[in-house]
C-alpha positions, 0 to 999 in steps of 0.5 A, a space after each residue: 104063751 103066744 108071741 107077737 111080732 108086729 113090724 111097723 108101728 105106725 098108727 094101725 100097728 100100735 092101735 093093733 098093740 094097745 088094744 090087744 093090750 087093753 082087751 087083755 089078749 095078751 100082755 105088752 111084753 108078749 109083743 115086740 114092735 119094730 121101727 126103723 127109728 126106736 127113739 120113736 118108740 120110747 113111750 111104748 117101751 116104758 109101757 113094756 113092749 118089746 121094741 127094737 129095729 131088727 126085724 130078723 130077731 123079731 120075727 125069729 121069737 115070734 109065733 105071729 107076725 103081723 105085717 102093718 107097714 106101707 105096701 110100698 116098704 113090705 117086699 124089702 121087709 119080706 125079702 129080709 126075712 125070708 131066710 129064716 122064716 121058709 118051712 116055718 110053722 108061723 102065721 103070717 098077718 098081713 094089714 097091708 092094703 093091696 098085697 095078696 096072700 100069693 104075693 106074700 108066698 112069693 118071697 117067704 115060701 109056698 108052704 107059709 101060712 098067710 091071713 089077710 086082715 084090714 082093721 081100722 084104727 077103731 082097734 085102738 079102743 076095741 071098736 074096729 071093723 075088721 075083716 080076714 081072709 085067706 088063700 089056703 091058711 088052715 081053718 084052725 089058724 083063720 079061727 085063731 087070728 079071728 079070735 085075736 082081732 075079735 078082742 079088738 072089734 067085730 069080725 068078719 071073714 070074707 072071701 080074699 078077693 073083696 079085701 081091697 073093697 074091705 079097705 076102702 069100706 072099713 079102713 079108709 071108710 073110717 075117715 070118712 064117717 069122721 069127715 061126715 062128722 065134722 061137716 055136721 058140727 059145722 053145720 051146727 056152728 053155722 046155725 048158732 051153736 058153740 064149736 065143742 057144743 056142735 062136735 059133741 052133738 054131732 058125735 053122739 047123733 052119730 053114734 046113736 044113729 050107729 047103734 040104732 042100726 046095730 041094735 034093731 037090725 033095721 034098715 037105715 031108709 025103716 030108720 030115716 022113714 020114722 024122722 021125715 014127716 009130709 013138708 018136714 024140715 028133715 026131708 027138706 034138709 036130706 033132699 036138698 043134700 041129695 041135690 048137691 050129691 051127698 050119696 053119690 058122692 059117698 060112693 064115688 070115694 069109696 069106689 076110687 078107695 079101693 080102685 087105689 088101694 088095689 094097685 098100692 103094692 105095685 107103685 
């Protein structure tokens, strides 16, 4: 019976928890969550995870350990393990953004085995893109943290040095879909709608346009051709977005997403 480590339980750590958890992966007391503040941690421990604030022990039961804490805080926590994990046969996760599997290696030993995943907190309810990488990790054990985040989302392995264009894609990228969202239900309140009736339209529009792609495996432009009829009120709404830099300013974040999550480590 495997073991779960996970060090740092912020949003993505315990997202990572209760959907292992809720996919039946493996069962809350296979897990142990480490916090520096436990009291934090009190709901989660009547939900039957393991918690504690000595990350030495933690690791010391565990045969995976995922790193989900801020990449400012990971070399003071790779240094505190570093003595009892070298020459170990653990598997490393990283969810820290910016930080190599190299940069891991360095302080807990070349022989360490180290996978790189970036979910996002879609995980929490098993919808999460999530994408793994590695440097030199056995195939057997990419495929076995593969598998693990599979319970929770989709899956892609890609090469590592995309990782921090991963992030700002899929993990940052969920943020702004969300403000995308919001701007479209107040657009709704704008033209005479309820608040909770524009959210709820504005939700569902999204996920149908979503599930649209997943489905039919379309291109969005096949998609949008078949709504923007000659002098229509939706290509005058697209056009007039376009005018005011929706796309290129859609862009422009994801671009300075991951121009800033490639350099957090080093901060």
């Amino acid at each position: 019976m495997k073991r779960i480590t996970i060090i740092g339980t912020g949003n993505i750590g315990l997202s990572l928890a209760k959907g292992l958890v809720k996919s039946k992966f493996c069962k809350a007391e296979q897990i142990t969550l480490t916090r520096r503040n436990i009291k934090a941690l009190s709901h989660e421990s009547q939900l039957g995870f393991v918690v504690t604030d000595n990350n030495v022990q933690a690791v010391q039961d565990a045969d995976i350990i995922v790193f989900a804490i801020l990449p400012q805080q990971l070399r003071k926590v790779l240094e505190e393990i570093a003595p009892i994990v070298k020459d170990s046969d653990q598997i490393f996760v990283s969810v820290v953004s910016g930080v190599s599997c190299l940069d891991i290696k360095e302080v807990l030993g070349q022989g360490t085995s180290v996978v790189r995943a970036m979910p996002n907190t879609a995980i929490a309810i098993g919808q999460s893109m999530t994408c793994i990488a590695t440097d030199t990790a056995a195939a057997h054990i990419v495929k076995e943290v593969e598998v693990m985040f599979e319970t929770v989302g989709a899956v892609v392995v890609i090469n590592e040095d995309l990782m921090t264009s991963a992030t700002a894609l899929c993990a940052c990228g969920i943020a702004f879909f969300l403000r995308a969202i919001r701007a479209a239900s107040q657009g709704g309140v704008e033209i005479g709608f309820h608040a909770h009736d524009a959210l709820k339209m504005a939700v569902q529009t999204a996920k149908g346009a979503a599930d649209l792609l997943l489905q039919t495996q379309t291109h969005p432009e096949s998609e949008i051709d078949k709504v923007t009829s000659p002098k229509g009120c939706t290509i005058a709404g697209l056009n007039e977005m376009e005018h005011h830099g929706f796309s290129s300013a859609f862009i422009k974040g994801i671009k300075l997403s991951a121009q800033k999550a490639g350099g957090l480590y080093n901060e």
